[in-house]
C-alpha positions in Angstrom: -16.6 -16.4 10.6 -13.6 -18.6 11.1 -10.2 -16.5 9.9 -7.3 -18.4 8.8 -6.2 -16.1 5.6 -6.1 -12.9 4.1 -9.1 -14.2 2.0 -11.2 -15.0 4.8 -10.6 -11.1 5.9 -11.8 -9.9 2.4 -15.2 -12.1 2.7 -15.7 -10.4 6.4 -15.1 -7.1 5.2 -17.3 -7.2 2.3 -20.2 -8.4 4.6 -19.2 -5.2 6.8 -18.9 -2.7 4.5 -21.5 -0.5 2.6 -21.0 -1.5 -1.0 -18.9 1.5 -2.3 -16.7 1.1 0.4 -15.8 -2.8 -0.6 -15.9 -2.2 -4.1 -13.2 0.8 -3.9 -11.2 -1.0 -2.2 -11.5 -4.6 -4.1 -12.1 -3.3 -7.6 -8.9 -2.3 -10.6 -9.6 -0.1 -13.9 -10.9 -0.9 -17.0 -12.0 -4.4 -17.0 -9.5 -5.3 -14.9 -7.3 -7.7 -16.5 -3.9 -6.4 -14.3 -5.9 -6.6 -11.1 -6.7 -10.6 -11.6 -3.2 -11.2 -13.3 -1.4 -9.6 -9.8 -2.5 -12.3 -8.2 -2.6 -15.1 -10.7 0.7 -14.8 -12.0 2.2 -14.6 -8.7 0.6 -17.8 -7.6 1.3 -19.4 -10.6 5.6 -18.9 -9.8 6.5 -22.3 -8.2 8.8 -22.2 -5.3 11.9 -24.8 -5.4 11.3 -27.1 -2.2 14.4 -28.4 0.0 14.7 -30.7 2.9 17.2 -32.1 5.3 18.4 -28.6 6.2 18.6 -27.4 9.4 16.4 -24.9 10.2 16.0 -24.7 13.7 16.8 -20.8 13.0 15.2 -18.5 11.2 15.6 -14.4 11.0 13.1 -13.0 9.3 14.5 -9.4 9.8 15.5 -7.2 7.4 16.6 -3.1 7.2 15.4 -0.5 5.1 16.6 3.1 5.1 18.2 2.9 8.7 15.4 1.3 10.2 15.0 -2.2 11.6 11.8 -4.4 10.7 10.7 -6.9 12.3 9.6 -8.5 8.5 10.4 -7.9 4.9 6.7 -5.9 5.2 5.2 -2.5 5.7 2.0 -1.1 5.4 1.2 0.7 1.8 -0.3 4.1 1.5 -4.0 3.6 1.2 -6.6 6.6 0.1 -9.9 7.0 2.8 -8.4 4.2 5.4 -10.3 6.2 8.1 -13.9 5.2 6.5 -12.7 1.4 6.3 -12.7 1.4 10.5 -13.0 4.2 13.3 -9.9 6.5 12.7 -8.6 3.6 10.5 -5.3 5.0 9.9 -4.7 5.6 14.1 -5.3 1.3 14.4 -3.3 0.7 11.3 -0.1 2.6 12.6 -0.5 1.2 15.8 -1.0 -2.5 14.3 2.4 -2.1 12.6 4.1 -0.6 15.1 3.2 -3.0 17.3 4.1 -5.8 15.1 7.4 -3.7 14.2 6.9 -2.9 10.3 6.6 0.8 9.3 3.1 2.1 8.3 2.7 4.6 5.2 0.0 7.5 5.5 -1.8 8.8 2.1 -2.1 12.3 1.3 -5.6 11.2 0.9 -6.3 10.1 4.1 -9.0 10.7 6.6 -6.6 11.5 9.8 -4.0 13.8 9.3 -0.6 13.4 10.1 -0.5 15.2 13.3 -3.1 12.6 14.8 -1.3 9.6 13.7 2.2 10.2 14.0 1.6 10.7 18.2 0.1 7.4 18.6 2.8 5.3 17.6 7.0 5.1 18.7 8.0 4.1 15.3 8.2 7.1 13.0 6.1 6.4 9.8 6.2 7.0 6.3 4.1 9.9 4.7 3.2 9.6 1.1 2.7 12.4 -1.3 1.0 12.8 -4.5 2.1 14.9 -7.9 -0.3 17.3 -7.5 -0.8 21.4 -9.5 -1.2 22.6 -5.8 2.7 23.1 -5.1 1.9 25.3 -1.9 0.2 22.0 -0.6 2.7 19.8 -1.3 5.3 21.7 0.1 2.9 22.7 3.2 2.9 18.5 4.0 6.1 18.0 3.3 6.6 20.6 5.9 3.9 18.9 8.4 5.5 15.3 7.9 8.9 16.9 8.9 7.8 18.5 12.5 5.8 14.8 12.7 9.0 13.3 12.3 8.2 11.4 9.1 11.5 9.4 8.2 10.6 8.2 4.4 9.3 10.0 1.8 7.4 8.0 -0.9 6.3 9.5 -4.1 4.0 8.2 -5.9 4.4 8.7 -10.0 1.9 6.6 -11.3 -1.2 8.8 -11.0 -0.9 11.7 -13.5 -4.1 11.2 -14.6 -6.9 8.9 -12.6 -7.9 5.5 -13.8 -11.0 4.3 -15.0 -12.6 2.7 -12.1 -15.9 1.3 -13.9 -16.6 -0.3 -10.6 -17.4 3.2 -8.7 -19.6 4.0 -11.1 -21.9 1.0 -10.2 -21.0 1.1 -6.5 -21.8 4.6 -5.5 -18.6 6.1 -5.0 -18.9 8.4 -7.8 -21.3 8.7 -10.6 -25.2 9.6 -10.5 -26.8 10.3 -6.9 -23.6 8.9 -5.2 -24.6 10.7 -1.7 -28.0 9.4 -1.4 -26.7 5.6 -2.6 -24.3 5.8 -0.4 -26.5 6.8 2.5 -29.4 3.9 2.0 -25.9 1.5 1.8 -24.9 2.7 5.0 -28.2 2.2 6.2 -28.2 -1.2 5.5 -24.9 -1.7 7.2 -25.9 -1.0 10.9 -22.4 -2.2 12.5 -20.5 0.2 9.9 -23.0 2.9 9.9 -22.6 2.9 14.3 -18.6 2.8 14.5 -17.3 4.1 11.5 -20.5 6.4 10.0 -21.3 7.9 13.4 -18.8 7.3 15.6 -15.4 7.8 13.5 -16.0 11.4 12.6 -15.2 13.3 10.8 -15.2 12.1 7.3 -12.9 14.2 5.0 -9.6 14.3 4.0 -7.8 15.0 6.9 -4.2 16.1 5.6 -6.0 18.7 2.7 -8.8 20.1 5.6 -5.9 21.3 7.4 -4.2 22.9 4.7 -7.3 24.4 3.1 -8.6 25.8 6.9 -12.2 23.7 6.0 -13.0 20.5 5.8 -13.0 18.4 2.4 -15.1 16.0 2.7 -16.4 12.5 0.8 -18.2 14.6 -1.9 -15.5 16.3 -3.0 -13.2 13.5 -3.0 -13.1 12.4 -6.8 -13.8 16.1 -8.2 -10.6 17.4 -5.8 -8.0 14.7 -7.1 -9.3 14.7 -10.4 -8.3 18.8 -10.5 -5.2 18.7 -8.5 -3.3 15.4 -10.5 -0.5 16.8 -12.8 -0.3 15.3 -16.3 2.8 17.8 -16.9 5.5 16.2 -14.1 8.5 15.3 -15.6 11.5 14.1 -13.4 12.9 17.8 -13.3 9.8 18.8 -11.3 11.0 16.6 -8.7 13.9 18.4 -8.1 12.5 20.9 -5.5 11.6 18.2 -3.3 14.7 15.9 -3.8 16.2 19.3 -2.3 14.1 19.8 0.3 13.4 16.3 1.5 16.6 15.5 3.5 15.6 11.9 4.2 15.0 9.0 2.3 12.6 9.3 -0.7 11.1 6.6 -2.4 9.9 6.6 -5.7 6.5 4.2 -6.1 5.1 3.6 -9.1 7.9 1.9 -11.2 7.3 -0.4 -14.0 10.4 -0.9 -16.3 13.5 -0.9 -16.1 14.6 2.1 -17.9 12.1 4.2 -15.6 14.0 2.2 -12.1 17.2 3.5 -13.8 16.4 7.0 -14.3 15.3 6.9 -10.6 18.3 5.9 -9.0 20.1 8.8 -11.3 17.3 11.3 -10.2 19.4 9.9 -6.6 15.6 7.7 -5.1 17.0 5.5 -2.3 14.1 3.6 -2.9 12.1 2.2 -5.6 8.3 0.8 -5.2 7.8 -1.4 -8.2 4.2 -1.4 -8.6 0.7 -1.1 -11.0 -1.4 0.6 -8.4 -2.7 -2.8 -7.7 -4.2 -2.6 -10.9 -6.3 0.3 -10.3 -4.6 2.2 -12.9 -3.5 1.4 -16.4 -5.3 -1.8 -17.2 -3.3 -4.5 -19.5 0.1 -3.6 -18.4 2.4 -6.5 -16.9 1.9 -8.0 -13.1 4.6 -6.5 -10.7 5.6 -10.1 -10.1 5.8 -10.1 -14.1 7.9 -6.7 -14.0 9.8 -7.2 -11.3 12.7 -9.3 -12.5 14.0 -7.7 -15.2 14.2 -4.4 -12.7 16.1 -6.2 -10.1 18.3 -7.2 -12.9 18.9 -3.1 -13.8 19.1 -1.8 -10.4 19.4 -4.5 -7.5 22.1 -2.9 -5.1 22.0 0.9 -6.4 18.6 1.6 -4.6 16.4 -0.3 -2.3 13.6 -2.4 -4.4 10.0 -3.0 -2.7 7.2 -4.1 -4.3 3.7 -3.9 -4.1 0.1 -5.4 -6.0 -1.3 -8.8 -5.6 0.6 -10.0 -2.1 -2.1 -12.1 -0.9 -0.2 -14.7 2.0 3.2 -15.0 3.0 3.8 -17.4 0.5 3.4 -14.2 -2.1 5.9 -12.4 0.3 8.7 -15.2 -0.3 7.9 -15.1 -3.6 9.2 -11.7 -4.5 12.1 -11.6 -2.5 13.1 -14.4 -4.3 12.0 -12.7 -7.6 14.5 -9.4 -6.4 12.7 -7.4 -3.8 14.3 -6.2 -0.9 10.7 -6.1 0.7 6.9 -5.6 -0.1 3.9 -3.6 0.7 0.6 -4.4 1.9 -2.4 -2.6 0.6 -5.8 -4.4 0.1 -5.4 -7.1 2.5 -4.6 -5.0 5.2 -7.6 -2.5 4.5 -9.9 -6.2 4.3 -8.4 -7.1 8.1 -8.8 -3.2 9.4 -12.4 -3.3 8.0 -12.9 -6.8 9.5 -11.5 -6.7 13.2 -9.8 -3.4 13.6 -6.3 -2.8 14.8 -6.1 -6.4 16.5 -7.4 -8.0 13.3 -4.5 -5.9 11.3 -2.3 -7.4 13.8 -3.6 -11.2 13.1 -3.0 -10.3 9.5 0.5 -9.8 10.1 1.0 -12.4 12.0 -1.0 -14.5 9.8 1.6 -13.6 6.7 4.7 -14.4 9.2 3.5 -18.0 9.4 3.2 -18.4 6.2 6.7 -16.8 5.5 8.0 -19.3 7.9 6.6 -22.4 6.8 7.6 -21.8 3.0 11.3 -20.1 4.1 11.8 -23.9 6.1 10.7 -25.8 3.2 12.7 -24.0 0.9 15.7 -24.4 3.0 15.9 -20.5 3.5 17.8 -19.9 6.9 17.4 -15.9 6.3 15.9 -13.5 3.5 19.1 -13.4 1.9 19.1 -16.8 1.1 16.0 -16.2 -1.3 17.3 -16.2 -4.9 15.9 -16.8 -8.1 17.4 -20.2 -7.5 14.3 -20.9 -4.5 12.4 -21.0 -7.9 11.4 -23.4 -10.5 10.0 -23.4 -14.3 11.2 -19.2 -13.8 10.3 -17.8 -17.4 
């Protein structure tokens, strides 16, 4: 298969992957009606083109927290990377570092922290869930510390999980789930060899070492689905605000009232994001949302943005709508599943491309230079 886009990725990984493995990864909540607007209403905002300026130069570098990136990009936490390619979040680190972009690891992920964080020079981002267990919380804050974790992001979106009708169907959860997903990897030979066999072991790597045994696949949905915390409030925050001395980011933001309340809680960071749909189905894009929280909060704390970045196009496209920078998530799992850590690496380069080619055309010298005014027909 010929690979000139993000969307040539997702068609290779879904020929790779054991069904519940694709369909996790690809699928949104509900009927998913945020998960197809991400995209759609961020390819339907029409970029303002310019000629005749000289753009022999272009700097596509930008700073968050401290640290230098190479693009307006980093890698977004993603649950179970591991099972998507051998030690999946190992290549993804090293994809980013080598392409100078910061990775984020998932509480839920299949390495744990002290197997990742070696493997790369740049020190990466650890994610952590509002979860009842405070003694494991504060056990990886501890762990991302001695890593030498920089950012902290905290995702706030996830109280409760969504309804993913998709993992029903797909064998991720639901009826007989083990032995479906066994006959799928069956019929995925290439999968079954590197990732099934080879990339072991399959639980979650981060919980395993708290908990002293492994947690594995099977206990996946039943372990988040007892440990998510419908009671947090901003004040139970508070402990880890005081404990986490670096930056903390605060992912999950929708409207601007909530951004504000962030940046008094003292975030340095906001991630403005729907969970890339996979949560509360029917609320706005992030491309939608975006705006009006730029507007509330642009300068007091750093604004990234997540859900529905398909090219580089998508990337221009929300800097100019207010973000500082964005996050991957599915279309770097679709090039990790695809081609491992060099097809990660592809990706990114892929996305820098296209950054460039609509940055000249818009008569954007730097990221700065991307305004609400690189825009047309803006409603």
């Amino acid at each position: 298969m010929i690979i000139a886009s993000s969307t040539d990725y997702r068609k290779a990984a879904k020929a790779k992957l054991p069904p519940f493995l694709f369909h996790y990864i690809d699928g949104g909540s509900y009927g998913e009606h945020t998960l197809r607007r991400n995209t759609q209403d961020l390819a339907d905002i029409a970029l303002k083109q310019r000629v005749l300026n000289d753009m022999s130069e272009l700097d596509l570098s930008s700073e968050l927290f401290g640290e230098k990136l190479d693009l307006p990009i980093t890698l977004a936490p993603v649950g179970l990377t591991g099972m998507y390619a051998r030690r999946g979040e190992v290549q993804a680190a090293k994809a980013a570092d080598k392409k100078g972009i910061p990775f984020t690891m998932s509480t839920v992920s299949v390495c744990p922290i002290e197997e990742v964080a070696p493997s790369i020079e740049r020190p990466m981002w650890f994610q952590l869930y509002v979860l009842k267990d405070r003694g494991f919380m504060k056990n990886a804050l501890e762990r991302a510390k001695a890593a030498g974790v920089t950012t902290l992001v905290f995702t706030v979106d996830m109280p409760v999980p969504g309804a993913r009708y998709r993992d029903m169907h797909s064998g991720m959860s639901g009826a007989n789930a083990p032995i479906r997903r066994v006959l799928q990897a069956m019929c995925h030979p290439e999968w079954a060899l590197d990732v099934g066999l080879l990339g072991k072991p399959h639980d979650l790597g981060n919980i395993s070492t708290y908990r002293g045994e492994a947690t594995k696949l099977a206990d996946y949905i039943g372990w988040l689905g007892d440990n998510f915390d419908p009671s947090i409030s901003w004040k139970d925050l508070q402990w880890i605000r005081d404990f986490w001395d670096g930056p903390m980011v605060i992912k999950g933001i929708l409207d601007a009232d909530d951004a504000k309340d962030a940046v008094k809680f003292g975030a340095d960071g906001i991630i403005v994001s729907n969970h890339g749909g996979r949560q509360l189905d029917g609320v706005l894009s992030t491309a939608r949302a975006l705006p009006s929280i730029a507007d509330a909060v642009k300068g007091d704390v750093k604004i990234l943005v997540d859900s529905g970045i398909r090219n580089g196009l998508d990337v221009v496209r929300m800097l100019a709508l207010g973000a500082d920078a964005t996050m991957l998530g599915r279309s770097y799992i679709y090039a990790l599943a695809a081609k491992g850590q060099s097809g990660v690496e592809n990706l990114i380069d892929l996305y820098e491309k296209e950054m460039r080619v609509a940055m000249t055309l818009c008569g954007a010298n730097k990221l700065s230079d991307l305004s609400r005014d690189s825009l047309v027909n803006l409603k």
